[in-house]
Structure formats: C-alpha cells, structure tokens
N, CA and C of each residue as an Amber inpcrd file, in Angstrom:
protein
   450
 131.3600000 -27.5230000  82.9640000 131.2280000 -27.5950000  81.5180000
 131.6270000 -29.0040000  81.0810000 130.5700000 -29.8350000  80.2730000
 131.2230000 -30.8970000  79.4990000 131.3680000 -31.4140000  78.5710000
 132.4790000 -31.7010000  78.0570000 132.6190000 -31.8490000  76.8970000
 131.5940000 -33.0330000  75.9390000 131.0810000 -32.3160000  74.9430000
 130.1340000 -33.9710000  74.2270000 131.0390000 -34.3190000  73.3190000
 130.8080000 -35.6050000  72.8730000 131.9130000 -36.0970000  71.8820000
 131.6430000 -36.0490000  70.6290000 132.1320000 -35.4870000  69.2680000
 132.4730000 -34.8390000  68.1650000 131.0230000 -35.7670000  67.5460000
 130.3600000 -34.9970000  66.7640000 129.0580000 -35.3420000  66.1890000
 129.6440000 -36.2900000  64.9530000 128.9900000 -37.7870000  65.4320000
 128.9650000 -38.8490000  64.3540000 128.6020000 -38.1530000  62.8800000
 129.0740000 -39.0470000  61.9890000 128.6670000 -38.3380000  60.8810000
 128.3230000 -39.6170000  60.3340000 127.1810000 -40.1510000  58.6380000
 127.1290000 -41.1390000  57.9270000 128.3940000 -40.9500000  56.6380000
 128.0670000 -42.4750000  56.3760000 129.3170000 -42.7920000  55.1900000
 129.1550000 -42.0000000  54.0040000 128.2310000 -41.5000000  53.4050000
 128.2140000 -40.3870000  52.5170000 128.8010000 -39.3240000  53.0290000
 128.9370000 -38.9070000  53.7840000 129.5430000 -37.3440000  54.3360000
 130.9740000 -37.7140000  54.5070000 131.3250000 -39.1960000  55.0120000
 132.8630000 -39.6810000  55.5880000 133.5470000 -39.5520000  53.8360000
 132.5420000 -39.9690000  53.1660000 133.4440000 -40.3710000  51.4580000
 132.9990000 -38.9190000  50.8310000 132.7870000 -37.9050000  50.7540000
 132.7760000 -36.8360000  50.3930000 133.8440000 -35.4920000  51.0300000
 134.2020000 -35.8200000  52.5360000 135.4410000 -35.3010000  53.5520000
 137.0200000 -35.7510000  53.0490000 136.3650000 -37.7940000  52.2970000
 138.0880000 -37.9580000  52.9560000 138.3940000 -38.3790000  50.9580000
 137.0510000 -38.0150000  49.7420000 137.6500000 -38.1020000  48.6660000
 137.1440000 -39.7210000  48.4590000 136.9630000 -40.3160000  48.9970000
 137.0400000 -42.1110000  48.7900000 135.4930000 -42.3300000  48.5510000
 135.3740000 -43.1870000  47.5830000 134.2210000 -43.9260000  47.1800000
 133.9890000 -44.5060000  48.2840000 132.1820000 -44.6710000  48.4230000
 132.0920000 -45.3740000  49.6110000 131.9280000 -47.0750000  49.2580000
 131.7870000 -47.6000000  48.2270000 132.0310000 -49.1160000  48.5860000
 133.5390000 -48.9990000  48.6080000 134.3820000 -48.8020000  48.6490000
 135.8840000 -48.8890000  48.9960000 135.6090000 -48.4310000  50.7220000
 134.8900000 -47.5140000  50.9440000 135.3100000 -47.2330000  52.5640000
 134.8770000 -48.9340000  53.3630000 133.7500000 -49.0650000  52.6000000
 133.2620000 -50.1560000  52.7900000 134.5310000 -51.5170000  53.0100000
 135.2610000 -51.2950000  51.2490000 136.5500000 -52.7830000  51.4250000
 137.2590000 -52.3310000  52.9180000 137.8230000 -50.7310000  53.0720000
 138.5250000 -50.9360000  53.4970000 138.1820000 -51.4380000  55.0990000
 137.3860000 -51.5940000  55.3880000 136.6150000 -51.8930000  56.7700000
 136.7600000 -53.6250000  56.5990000 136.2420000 -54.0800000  55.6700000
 136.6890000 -55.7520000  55.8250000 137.8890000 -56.1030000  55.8290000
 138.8560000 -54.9930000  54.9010000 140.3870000 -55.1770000  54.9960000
 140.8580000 -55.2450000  56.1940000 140.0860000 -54.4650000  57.2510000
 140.5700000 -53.7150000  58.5920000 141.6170000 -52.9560000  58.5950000
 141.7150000 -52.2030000  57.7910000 142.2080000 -50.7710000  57.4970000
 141.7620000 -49.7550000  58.4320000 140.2020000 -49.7960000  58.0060000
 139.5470000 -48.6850000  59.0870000 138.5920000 -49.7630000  60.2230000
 138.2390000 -49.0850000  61.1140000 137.6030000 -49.9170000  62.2280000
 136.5890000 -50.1120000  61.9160000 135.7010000 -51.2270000  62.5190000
 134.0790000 -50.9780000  62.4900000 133.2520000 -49.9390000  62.6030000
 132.9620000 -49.1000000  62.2020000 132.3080000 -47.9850000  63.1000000
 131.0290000 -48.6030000  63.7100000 130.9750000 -47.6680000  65.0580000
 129.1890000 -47.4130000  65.2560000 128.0770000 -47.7430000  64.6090000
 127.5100000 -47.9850000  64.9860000 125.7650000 -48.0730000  63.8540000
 125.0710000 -47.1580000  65.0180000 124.1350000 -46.6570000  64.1690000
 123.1580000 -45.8740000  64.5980000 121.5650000 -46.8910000  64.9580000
 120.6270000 -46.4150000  65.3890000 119.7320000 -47.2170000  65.5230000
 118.8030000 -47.9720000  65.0480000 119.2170000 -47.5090000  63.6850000
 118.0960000 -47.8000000  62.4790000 119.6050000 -48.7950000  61.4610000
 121.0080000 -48.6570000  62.0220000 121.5990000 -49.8720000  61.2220000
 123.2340000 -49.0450000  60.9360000 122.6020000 -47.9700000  60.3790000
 123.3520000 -47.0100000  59.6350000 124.8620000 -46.6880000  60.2950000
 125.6770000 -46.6850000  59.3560000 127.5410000 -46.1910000  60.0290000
 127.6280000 -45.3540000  60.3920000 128.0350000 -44.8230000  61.5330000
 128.3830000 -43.9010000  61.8430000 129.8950000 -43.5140000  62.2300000
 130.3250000 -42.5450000  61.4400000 131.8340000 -42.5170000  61.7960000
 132.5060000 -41.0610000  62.7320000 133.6450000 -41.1190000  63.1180000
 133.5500000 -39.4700000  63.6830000 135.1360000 -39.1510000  62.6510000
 135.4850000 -37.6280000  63.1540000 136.2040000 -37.1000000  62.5100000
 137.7490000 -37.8400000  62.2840000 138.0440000 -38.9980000  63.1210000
 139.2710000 -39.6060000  63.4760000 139.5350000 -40.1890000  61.9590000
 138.3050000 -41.0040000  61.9870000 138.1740000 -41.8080000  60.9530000
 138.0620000 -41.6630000  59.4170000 137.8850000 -40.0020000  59.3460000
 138.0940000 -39.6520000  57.8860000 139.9650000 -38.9310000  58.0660000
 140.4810000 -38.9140000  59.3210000 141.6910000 -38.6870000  58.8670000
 142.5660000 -39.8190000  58.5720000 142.1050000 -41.2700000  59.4530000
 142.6490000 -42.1820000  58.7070000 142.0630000 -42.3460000  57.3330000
 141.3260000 -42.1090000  56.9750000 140.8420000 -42.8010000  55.6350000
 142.0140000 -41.8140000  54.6730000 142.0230000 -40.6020000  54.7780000
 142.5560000 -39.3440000  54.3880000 144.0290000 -40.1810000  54.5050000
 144.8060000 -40.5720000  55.2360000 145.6520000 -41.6870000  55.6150000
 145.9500000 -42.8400000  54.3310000 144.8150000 -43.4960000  54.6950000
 145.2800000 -44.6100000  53.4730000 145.0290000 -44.4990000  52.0660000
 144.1940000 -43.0000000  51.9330000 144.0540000 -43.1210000  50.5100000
 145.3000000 -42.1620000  49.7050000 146.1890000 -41.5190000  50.6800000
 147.2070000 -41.0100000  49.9540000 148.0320000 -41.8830000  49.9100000
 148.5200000 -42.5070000  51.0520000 149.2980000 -44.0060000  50.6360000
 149.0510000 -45.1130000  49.6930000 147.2360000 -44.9710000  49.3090000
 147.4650000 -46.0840000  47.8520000 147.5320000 -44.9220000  47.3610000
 147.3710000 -43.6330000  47.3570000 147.9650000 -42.9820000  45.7350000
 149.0960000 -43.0760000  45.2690000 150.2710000 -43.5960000  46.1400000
 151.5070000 -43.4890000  46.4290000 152.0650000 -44.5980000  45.9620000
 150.7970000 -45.5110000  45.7430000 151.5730000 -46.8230000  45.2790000
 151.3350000 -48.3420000  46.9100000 151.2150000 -47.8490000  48.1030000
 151.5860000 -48.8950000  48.9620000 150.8500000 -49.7300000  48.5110000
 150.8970000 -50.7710000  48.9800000 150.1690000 -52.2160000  48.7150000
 149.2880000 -52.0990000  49.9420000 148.2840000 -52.7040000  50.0540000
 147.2590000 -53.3000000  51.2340000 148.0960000 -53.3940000  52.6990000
 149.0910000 -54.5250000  51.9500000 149.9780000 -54.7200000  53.6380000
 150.3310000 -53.8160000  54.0210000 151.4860000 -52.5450000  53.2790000
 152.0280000 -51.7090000  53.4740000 151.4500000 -50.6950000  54.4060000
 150.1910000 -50.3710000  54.0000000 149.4140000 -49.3140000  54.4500000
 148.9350000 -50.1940000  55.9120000 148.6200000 -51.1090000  55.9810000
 148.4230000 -51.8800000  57.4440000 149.3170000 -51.5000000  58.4120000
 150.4690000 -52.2720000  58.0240000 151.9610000 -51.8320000  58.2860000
 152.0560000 -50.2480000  58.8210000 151.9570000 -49.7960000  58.2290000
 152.0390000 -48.1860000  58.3240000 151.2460000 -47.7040000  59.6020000
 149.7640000 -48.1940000  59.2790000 148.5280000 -47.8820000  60.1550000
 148.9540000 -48.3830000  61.8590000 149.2510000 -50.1130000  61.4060000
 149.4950000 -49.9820000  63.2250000 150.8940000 -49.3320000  63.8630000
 152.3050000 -49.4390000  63.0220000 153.1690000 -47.7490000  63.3090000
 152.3830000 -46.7080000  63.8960000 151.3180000 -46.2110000  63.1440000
 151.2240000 -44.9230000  63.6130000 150.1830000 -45.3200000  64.7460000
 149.7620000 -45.8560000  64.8940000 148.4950000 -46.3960000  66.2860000
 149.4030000 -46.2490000  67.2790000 150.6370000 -46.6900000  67.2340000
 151.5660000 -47.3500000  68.4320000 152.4240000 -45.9150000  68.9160000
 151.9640000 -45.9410000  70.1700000 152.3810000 -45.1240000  71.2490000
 154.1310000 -44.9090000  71.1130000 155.0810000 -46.0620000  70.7610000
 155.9940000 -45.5420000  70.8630000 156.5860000 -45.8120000  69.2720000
 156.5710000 -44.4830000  68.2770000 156.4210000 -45.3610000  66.9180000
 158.2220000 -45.6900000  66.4680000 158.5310000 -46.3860000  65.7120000
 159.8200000 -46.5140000  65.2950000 160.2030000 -46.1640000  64.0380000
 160.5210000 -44.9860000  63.8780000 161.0790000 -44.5490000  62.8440000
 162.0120000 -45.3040000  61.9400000 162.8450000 -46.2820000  62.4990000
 163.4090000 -47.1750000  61.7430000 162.9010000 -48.1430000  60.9100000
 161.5440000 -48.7400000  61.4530000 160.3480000 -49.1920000  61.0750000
 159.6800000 -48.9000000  59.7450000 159.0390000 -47.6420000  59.9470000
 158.6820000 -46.9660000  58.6550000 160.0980000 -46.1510000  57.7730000
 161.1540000 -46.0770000  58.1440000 162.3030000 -45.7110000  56.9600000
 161.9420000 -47.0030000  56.0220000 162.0270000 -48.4750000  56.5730000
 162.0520000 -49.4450000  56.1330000 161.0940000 -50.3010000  55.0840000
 159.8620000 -49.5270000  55.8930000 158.3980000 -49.9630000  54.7760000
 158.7170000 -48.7880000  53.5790000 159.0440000 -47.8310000  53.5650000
 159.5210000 -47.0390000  52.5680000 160.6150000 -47.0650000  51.8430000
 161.5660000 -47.6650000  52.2890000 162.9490000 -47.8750000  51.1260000
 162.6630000 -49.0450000  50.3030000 162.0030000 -50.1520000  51.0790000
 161.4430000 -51.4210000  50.0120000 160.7130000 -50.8030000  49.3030000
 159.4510000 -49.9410000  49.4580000 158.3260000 -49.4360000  48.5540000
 159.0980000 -48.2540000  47.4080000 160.1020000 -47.7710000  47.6670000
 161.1470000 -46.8010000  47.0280000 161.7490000 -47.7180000  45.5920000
 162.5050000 -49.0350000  46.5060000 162.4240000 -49.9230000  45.2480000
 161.9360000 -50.3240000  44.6240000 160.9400000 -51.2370000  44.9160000
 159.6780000 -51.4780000  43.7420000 159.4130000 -50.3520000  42.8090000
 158.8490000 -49.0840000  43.1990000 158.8860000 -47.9300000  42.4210000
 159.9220000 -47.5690000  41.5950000 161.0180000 -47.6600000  41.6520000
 162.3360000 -47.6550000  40.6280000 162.3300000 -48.3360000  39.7710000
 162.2240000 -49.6580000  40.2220000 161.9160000 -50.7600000  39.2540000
 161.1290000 -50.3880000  38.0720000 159.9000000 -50.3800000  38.9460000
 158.1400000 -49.8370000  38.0900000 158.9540000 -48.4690000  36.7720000
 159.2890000 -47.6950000  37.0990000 159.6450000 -46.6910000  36.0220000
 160.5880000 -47.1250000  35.5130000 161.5560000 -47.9890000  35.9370000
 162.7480000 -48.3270000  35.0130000 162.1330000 -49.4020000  33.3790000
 160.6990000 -49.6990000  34.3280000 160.2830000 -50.4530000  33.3820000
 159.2630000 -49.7760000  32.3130000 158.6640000 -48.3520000  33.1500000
 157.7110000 -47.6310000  31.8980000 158.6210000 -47.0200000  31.3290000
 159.9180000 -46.9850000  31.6650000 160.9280000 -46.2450000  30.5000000
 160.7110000 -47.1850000  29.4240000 161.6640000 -48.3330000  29.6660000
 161.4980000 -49.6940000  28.8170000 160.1210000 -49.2770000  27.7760000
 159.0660000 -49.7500000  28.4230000 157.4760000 -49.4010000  27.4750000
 157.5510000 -48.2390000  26.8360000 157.8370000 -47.3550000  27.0430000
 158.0500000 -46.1070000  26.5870000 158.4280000 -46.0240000  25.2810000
 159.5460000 -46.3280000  25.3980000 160.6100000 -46.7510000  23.9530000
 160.0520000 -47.2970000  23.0330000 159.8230000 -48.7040000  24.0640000
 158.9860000 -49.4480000  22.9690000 157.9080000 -48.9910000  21.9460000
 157.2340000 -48.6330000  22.9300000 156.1120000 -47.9470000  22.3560000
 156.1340000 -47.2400000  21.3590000 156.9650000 -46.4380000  21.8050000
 157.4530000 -44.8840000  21.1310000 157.6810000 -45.2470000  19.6060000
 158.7990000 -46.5720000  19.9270000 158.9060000 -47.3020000  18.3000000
 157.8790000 -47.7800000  17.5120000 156.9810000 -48.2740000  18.1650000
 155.8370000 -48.9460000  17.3490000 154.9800000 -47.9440000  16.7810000
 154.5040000 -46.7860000  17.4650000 153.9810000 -45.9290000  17.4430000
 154.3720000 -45.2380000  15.8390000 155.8220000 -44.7800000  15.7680000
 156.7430000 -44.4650000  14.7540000 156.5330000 -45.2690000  13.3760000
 156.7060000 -46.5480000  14.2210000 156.3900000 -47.5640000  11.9810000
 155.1050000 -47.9360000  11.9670000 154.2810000 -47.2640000  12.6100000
 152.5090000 -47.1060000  12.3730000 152.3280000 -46.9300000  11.3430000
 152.9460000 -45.3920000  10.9860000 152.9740000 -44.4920000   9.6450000
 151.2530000 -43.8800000   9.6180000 151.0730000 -43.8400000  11.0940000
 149.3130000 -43.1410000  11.2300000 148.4140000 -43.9670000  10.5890000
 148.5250000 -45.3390000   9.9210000 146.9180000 -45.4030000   9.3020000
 147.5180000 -45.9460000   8.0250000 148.3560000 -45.3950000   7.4050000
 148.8960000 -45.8050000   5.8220000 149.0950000 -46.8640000   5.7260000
 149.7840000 -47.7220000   6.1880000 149.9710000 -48.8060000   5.6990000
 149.4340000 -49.7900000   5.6830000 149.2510000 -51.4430000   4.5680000
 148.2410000 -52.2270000   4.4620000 148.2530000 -52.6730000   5.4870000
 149.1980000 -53.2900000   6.4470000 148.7710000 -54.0980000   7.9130000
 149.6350000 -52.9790000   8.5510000 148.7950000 -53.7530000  10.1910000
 149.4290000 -52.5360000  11.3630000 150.2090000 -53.6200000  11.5470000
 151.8060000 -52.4620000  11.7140000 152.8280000 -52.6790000  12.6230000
 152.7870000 -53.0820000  14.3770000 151.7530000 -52.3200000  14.2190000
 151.9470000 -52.7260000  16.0830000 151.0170000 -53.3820000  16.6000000
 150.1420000 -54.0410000  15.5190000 148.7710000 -54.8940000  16.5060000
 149.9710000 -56.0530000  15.7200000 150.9670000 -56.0340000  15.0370000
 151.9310000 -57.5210000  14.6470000 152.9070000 -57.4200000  15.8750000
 153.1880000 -56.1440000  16.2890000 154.1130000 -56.4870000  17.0930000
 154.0660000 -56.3960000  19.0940000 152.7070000 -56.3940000  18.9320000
 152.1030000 -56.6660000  20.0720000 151.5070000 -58.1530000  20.7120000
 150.8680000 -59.0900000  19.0380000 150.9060000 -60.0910000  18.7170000
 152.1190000 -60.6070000  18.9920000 153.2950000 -60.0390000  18.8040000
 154.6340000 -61.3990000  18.2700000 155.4210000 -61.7550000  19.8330000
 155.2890000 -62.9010000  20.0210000 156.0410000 -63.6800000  21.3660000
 157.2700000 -62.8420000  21.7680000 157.6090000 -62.1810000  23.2430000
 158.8780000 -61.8180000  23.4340000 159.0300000 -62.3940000  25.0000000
 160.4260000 -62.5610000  24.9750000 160.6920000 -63.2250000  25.8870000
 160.2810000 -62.4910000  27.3950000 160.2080000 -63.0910000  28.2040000
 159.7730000 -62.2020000  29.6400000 161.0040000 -61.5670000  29.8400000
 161.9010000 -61.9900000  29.9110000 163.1250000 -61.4080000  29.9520000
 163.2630000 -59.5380000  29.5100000 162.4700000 -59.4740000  28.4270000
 162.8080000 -58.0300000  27.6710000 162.3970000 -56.7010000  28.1410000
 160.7320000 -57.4470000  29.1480000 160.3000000 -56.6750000  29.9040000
 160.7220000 -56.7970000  31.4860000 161.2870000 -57.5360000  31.8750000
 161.2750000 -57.8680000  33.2900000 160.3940000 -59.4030000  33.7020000
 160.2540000 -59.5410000  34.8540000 159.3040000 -60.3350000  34.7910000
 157.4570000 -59.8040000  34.5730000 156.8630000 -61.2440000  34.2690000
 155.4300000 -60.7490000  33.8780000 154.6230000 -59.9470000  35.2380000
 153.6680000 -59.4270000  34.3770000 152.5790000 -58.9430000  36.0600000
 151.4160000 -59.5240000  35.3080000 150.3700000 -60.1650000  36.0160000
 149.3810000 -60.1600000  36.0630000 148.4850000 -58.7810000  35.8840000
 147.3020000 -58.7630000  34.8310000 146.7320000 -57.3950000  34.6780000
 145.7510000 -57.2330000  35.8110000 145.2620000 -55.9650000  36.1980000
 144.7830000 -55.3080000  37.4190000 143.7210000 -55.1640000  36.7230000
C-alpha cells in the first residue's frame, strides 16, 4: 500500500480554509511568511494542507497584534526541531508590553473623547467643539509619543 501525498489545492480554496484574502496570501509569500508553493502546469499555486495551517498561524497572530517580524520570529521557533520556550515567553512579554501601552493609551482617547463628545451638545451649538478641539495643537507629550497613521 502507498501512501500518495495530500491533494494540492489552488489559492482560492487555501484563502477560503485559512479566512485570508488572497492578495495578502500573496504579501505573505514575498514577506516569506509562507513558502513558495508549487505551480501547477499551466502556472497556477498550488498549496497543500500544511500551508493553510500556517497561514491559519499567522493570521491569528496578526489578529493578536504581532508585527511582521514577530510572526517570522515565531514561524522559524516553531519550524525548529528543538523549540525554546524561553524564546517565545520572550517574543510575547515584549508584545504584552506594547499592548499595555496601546490601551493605556485608548483609555487616554477614550476620555478624551468621551469629553469632546459631551460639549458637542449633539448639533446645537453655533461652532463644533470638537472639530476646534481636534484642530487645536497638543503637545505629543499628552498622548504619548506620535504614530504614524496606518
């Protein structure tokens, strides 16, 4: 008896299994996240079942927040035959912080917000409160430092 090896599948079926848009399965292949796959004879990707559990892999880790590196990071950990748990405690207590940070700071917005929102007065009044106070200079300081928008 011998075994055949698990029926290739195309990138529509891989991004419908693992949830992921396929021009992203696409980034993540130039990222080298996921491997090259196969081509078939006419051009076409072919992937097998491994490869939608990594994908399944990195797309809960960006839900999670990791960064690009992180999830790299992560990926060759888990490739590696002898993995180090100390390793990944480590990509996770840095990524733990950043995340603390991140909410310590949508608290911050929150408030803020919450206030501006409040001397709106819905609509009544002759100028808006909060397109003035969204307008008005505050120091980086109040929020943390700046981020660049995504």
């Amino acid at each position: 008896m011998t075994m055949s090896a698990p029926e290739a599948f195309p990138i529509g079926v891989l991004s419908k299994r693992s949830g992921v848009n396929i021009e992203t399965i696409r980034y993540y292949e130039r990222a080298r996240l996921l491997p090259h796959p196969a081509r078939s004879s006419g051009g076409y990707r072919l992937y097998q079942p491994g490869d939608a559990d990594r994908l399944c892999f990195i797309r809960r880790a960006r839900d999670l927040g990791f960064s690009l590196d992180e999830v790299r990071r992560l990926l060759d950990l888990a490739d590696e035959k002898s993995r180090s748990c100390r390793r990944v405690h480590n990509i996770a207590a840095e990524h733990l912080a950043q995340v603390r940070v991140k909410i310590a700071d949508l608290r911050r917005m929150e408030r803020v917000l919450g206030a501006m929102v409040k001397t709106c007065a819905q609509g009544t009044m002759p100028t808006c409160p909060l397109l003035e106070t969204l307008g008005a200079s505050l120091p980086a300081s109040r929020f943390g430092s700046p981020t660049p928008d995504r």
